[in-house]
Structures are given as structure tokens and as C-alpha cells.
C-alpha positions as CSV (number, residue, x, y, z in Angstrom):
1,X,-225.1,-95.8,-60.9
2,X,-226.2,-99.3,-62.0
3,X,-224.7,-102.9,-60.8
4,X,-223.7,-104.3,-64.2
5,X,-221.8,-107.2,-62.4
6,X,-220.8,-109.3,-59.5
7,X,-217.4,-110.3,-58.6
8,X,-216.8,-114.3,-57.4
9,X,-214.1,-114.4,-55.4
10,X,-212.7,-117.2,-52.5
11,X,-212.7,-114.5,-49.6
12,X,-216.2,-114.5,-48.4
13,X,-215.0,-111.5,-45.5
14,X,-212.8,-108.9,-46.1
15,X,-210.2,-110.3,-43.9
16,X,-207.0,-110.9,-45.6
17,X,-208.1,-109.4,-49.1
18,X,-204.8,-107.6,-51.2
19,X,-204.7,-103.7,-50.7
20,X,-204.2,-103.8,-54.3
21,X,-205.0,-105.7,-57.0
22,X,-201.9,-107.4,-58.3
23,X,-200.2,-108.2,-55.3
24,X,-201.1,-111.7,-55.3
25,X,-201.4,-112.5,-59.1
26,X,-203.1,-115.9,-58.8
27,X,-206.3,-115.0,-56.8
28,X,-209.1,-116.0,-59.2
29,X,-212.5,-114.0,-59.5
30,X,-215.7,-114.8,-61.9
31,X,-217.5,-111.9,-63.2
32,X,-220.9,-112.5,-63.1
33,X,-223.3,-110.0,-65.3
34,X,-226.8,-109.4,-64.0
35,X,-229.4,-110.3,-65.7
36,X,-230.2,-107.1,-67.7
37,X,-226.8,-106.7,-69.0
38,X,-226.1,-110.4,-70.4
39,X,-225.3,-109.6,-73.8
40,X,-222.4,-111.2,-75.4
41,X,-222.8,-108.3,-78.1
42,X,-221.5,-106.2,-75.0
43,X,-218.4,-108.2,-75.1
44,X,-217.5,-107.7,-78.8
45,X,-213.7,-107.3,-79.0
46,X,-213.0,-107.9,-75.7
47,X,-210.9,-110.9,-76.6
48,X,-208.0,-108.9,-77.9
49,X,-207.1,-107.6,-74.2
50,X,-205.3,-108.9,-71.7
51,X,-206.2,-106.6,-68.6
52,X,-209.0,-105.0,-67.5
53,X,-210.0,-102.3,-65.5
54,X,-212.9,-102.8,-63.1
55,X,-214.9,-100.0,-61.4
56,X,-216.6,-101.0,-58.0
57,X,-218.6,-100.6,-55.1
58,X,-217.2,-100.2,-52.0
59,X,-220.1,-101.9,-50.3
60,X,-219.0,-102.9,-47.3
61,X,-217.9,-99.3,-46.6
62,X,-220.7,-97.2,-46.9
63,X,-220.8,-94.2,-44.6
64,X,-223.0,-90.9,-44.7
65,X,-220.1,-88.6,-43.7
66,X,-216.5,-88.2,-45.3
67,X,-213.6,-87.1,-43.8
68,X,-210.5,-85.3,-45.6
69,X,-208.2,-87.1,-44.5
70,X,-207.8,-90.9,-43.2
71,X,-205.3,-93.5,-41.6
72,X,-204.0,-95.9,-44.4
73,X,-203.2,-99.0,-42.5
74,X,-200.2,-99.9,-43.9
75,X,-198.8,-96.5,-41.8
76,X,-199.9,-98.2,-38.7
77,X,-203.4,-96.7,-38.6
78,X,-201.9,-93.6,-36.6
79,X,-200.5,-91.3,-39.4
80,X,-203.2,-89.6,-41.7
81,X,-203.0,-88.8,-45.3
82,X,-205.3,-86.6,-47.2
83,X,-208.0,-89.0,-48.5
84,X,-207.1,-88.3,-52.3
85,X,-204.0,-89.6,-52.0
86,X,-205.0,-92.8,-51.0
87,X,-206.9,-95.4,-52.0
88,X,-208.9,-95.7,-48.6
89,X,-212.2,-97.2,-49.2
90,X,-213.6,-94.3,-47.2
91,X,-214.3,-91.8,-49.7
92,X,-217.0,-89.4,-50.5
93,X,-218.0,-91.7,-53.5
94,X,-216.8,-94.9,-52.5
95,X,-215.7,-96.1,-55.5
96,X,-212.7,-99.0,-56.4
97,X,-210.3,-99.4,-59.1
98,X,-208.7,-102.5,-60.2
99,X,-206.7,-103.6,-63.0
100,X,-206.5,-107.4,-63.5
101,X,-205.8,-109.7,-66.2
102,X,-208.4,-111.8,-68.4
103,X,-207.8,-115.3,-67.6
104,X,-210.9,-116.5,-69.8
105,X,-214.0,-115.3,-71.6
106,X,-216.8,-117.9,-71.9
107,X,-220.0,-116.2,-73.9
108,X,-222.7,-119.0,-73.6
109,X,-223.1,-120.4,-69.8
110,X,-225.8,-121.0,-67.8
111,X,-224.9,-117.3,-66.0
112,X,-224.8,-116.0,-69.4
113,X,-221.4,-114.5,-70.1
114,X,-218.7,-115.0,-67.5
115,X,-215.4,-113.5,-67.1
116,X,-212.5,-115.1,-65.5
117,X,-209.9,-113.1,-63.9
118,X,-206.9,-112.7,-62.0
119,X,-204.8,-110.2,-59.1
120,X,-208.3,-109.3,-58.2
121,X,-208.6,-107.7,-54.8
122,X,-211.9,-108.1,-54.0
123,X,-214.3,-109.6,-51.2
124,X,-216.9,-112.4,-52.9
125,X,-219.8,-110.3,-54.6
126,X,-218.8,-107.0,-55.0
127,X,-220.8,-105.3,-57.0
128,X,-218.9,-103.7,-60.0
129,X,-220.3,-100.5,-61.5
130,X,-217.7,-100.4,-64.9
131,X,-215.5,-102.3,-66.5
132,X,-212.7,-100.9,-69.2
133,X,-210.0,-102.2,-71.5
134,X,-206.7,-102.1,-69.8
135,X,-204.4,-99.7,-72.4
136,X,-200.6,-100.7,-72.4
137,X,-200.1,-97.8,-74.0
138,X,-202.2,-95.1,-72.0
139,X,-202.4,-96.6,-68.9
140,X,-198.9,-97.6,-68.5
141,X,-196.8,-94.6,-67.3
142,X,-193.1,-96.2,-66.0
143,X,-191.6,-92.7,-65.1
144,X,-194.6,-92.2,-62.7
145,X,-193.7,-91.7,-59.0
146,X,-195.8,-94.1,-56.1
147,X,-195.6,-91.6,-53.5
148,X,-195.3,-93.0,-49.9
149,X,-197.4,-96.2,-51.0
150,X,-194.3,-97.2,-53.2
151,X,-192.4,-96.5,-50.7
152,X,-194.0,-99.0,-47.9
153,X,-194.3,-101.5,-50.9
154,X,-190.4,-101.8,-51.5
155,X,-189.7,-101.9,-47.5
156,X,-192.0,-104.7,-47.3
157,X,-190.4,-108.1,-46.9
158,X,-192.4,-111.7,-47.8
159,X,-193.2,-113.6,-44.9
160,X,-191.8,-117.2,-44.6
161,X,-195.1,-119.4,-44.3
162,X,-194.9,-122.9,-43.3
163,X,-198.1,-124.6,-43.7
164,X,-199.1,-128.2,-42.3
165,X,-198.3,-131.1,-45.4
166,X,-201.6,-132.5,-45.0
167,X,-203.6,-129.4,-45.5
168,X,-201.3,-128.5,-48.8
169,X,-202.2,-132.3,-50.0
170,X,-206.2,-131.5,-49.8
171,X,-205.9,-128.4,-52.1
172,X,-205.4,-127.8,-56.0
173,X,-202.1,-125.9,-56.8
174,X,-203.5,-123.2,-57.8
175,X,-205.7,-122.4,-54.6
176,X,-202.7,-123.2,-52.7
177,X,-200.5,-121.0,-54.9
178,X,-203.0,-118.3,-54.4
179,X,-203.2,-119.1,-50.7
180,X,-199.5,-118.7,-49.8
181,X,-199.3,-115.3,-52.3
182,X,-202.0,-113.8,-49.8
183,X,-199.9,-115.2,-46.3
184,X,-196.8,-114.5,-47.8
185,X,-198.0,-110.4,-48.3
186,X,-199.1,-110.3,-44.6
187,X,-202.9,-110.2,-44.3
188,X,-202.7,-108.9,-40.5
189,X,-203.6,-104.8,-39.5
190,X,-200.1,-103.2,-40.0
191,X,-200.3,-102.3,-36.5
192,X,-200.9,-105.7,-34.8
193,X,-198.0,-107.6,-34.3
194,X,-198.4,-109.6,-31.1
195,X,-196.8,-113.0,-31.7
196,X,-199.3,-114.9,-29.4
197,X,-202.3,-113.8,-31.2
198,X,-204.2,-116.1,-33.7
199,X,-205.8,-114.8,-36.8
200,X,-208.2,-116.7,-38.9
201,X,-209.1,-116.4,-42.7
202,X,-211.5,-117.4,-44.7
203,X,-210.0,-118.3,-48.1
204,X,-211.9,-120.8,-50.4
205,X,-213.9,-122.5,-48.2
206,X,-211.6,-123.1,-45.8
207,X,-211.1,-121.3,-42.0
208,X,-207.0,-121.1,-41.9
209,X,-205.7,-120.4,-38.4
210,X,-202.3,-119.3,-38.6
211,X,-199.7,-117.0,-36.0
212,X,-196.7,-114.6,-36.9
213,X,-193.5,-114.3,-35.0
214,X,-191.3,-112.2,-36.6
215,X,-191.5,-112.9,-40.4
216,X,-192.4,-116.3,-39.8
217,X,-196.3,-117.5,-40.3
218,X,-197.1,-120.9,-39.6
219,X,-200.7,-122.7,-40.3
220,X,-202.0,-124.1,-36.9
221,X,-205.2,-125.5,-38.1
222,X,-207.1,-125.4,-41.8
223,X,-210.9,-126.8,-41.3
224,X,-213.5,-126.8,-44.2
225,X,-216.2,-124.6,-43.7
226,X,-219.3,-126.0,-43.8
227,X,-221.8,-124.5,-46.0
């Protein structure tokens, strides 16, 4: 398998990235070819999509050994689930599957050609393996049943997130759009919940402190990090 791409994303860690692409529909990522595969002739026809699939590494979770069955987080990390049905990055052949929408295509930059996406979940330079035309009409099934991740998803409520006025003021709307999606859909490990405990993401340059009590988050500090 051969890294045809890099992913740009604003999460630099894998803290507070969506468990699935979608979830926060504003997130922006820039595909980045490398340099053996910048060749707009590659892109021919790509323009008349909207979505995209994208095939990628699971980098940062590289193990020798697999195991058949695994603890999704969003159980609480105690139940296990057979590994194929989940999406658990821990896999024989850790492989990830996205579907996100084409926000731009420019041929001619200084990268070569670039796509801009968005719903992407994915840390800042993943490498991606494939990418695929999103079919509406193959890909689309809306009698298909979700299984006990569909389940979680419709019990799960939006968190209220109150974030200091200052800190809003100092970012674009769409960065703070994308922001509040990722807060609202409750970055934390499903089975932390301790109301006095601080969590801090890295989202677009930016360290965000924040604390949840109940379904109530609230910004405590945003600081710039320095590069």
C-alpha cells in the first residue's frame, strides 16, 4: 500500500477528533497529494461529485497483534464487541473509512492539486491510502440498520457549551462553528465523567481548556499555541 495523500486538518492530537466522519459537518481538511501522484489528469471528472470516500491509515494505531474483539468507547470502554462490527481503529489491517463532502478542487497550487473537504474525522496528516467517488445511488442504502452504534447515536444528547465572548471574537465563524460542533458532540472518553476534571484540546492552533458538569461545558481558558 502506497501513501497517495496527506490529510490537513486543525487537530494536531487525536484528542477530541469525531468518531465518525459527519458528525461535525464543518471541520475542514486539505488533501495534500505527494509528490509522485500530483497529476491533475488523476482528477479528471472529479468535479461532478459532491462526496468522497477516503481510505486511510490508521497511523497512530499501529500494533503487531489483533484481538477479536474490542471495547468501543462510546460503551464505556467495559463492554466488548467483536472487532468487525466496529469501527475500532485496532484492526488487523488498520485501515479508515470516511465519507466527506468536496468543499473545493483547486488543480494548479504551489502543492500541486489540493482538495478541500469537509465532516472529516481525522488527526492533521493522516496518510490516506485511496480515495473514491461518493455514489448516491450505491452507497446510499436508507432501509439499512446501524446496529448498537445507531443506537448510542440517537440517545446521545448535545452538550450546552458556553464559551468566554472574547475568545469567540478572536476566531473566524467558521473555526468557531467547527469548534462548538466538536464540544457540542462531547469530545471526553465516554467513561470519564468527573465534573472537576479539566480537559484540554488542541483545535486550530489553539489549547481550549474547558469542564463538563452534567451537559453543560464551559471554556475556562483558550491560549494560542505557539508554533
Amino acid at each position: 500500500m502506497k501513501t497517495v495523500a496527506r490529510i490537513h486538518t486543525d487537530f494536531k492530537t487525536k484528542f477530541g477528533v469525531p468518531r465518525q466522519s459527519g458528525i461535525v459537518a464543518g471541520l475542514r481538511g486539505r488533501i495534500v497529494f505527494e509528490p509522485d501522484y500530483r497529476n491533475v489528469e488523476a482528477l479528471r471528472g472529479l468535479e461532478g461529485y459532491s462526496h468522497l470516500w477516503l481510505l486511510w491509515d490508521f497511523s497512530e494505531a499501529h500494533r503487531e497483534e489483533w484481538s477479536p474483539t474490542v471495547r468501543p468507547p462510546r460503551l464505556g470502554g467495559n463492554r466488548r464487541m467483536g472487532v468487525w462490527a466496529t469501527r475500532s481503529p485496532f484492526r488487523p489491517n488498520p485501515i479508515g473509512l470516511s465519507a466527506v463532502r468536496i468543499r473545493n478542487i483547486s488543480l494548479h497550487t504551489a502543492e500541486g492539486p489540493v482538495i478541500e473537504v469537509e465532516g472529516a474525522d481525522l488527526m492533521d496528516g493522516t496518510p490516506i491510502l485511496d480515495i473514491k467517488p461518493y455514489l448516491p445511488y450505491a452507497d446510499c442504502h436508507p432501509e439499512a440498520r446501524g446496529g448498537f452504534a445507531q443506537e448510542l447515536f440517537e440517545a446521545e444528547e448535545r452538550l450546552q457549551v458556553e464559551m468566554p465572548e472574547d475568545f469567540c471574537q478572536a476566531l473566524d465563524d467558521e473555526t468557531l462553528n467547527a469548534l462548538r460542533g466538536v464540544l457540542e458532540a462531547d469530545p471526553r472518553p465516554q467513561y470519564q465523567a468527573d465534573a472537576d476534571r479539566i480537559y484540554a484540546l488542541e483545535f486550530a492552533g489553539w489549547e481550549v481548556k474547558f469542564r463538563v458538569d452534567g451537559r453543560r461545558l464551559k471554556v475556562l481558558q483558550a491560549e494560542r499555541i505557539s508554533a
